[in-house]
N, C-alpha and C positions, 0 to 999 in steps of 0.2 A: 166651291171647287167643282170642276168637271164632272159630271159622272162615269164613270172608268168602264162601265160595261156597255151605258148608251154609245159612249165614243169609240170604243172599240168594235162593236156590232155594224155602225156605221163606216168606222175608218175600213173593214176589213168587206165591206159591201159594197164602196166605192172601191177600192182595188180591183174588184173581180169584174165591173162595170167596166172600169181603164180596161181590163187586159181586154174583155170581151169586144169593147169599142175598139182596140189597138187590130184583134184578131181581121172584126169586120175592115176595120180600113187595108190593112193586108188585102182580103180576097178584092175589096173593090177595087184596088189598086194594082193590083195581078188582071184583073180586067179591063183595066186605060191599058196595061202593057201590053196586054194580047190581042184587042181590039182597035187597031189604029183608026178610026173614023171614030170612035164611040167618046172622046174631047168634044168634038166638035159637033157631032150630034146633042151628047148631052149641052154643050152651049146654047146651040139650037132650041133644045125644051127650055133653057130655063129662059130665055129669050121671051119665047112663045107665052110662059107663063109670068111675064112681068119684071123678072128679072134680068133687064139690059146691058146693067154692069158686067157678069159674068161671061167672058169670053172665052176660046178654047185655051189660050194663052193661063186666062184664070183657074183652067182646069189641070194645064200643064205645069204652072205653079206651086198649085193645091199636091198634084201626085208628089214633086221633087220633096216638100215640107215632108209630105206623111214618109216617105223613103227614109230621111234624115231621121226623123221621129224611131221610124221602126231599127235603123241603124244604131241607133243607141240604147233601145230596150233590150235587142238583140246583143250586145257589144258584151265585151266583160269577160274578165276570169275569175270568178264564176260569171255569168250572165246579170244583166242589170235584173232580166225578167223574170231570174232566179228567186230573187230577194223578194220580188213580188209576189208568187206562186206561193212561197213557203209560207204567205199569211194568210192562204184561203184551206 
């Protein structure tokens, strides 16, 4: 059997990771919005650094996803990010 305290120290340590990771894509994401050149820049670097695939398009992709994402943590009556909160 599981160990109940290992799992839940963990389960309850990766939550707080999501939200803090969900938080950061927020602000980075509020920054493609308020930065109109800053897609394509950043395309630009990852270019510069190897990564060819990544175009402004893949940046503009990337932001719609995390928005949808953050729409639904955010969503809820109570909130989805309610349910999460109350386990840290």
């Amino acid at each position: 059997m599981t160990d109940a305290v290992s799992f839940y120290r963990l389960y309850v340590s990766t939550i707080n990771q999501f939200i803090n990771t969900l938080e950061d894509l927020r602000l980075q994401n509020d920054r493609l919005a308020s930065e109109p050149g800053l897609a394509a820049a950043a395309a630009a670097a990852a270019v510069n650094s190897g990564r060819s695939d990544l175009s402004t398009q893949a940046f503009t992709n990337a932001q719609g996803a995390i928005v949808q994402i953050l729409f639904t943590f955010d969503s809820g009556a109570p909130t989805q990010k309610s349910y999460l909160f109350k386990m840290l």
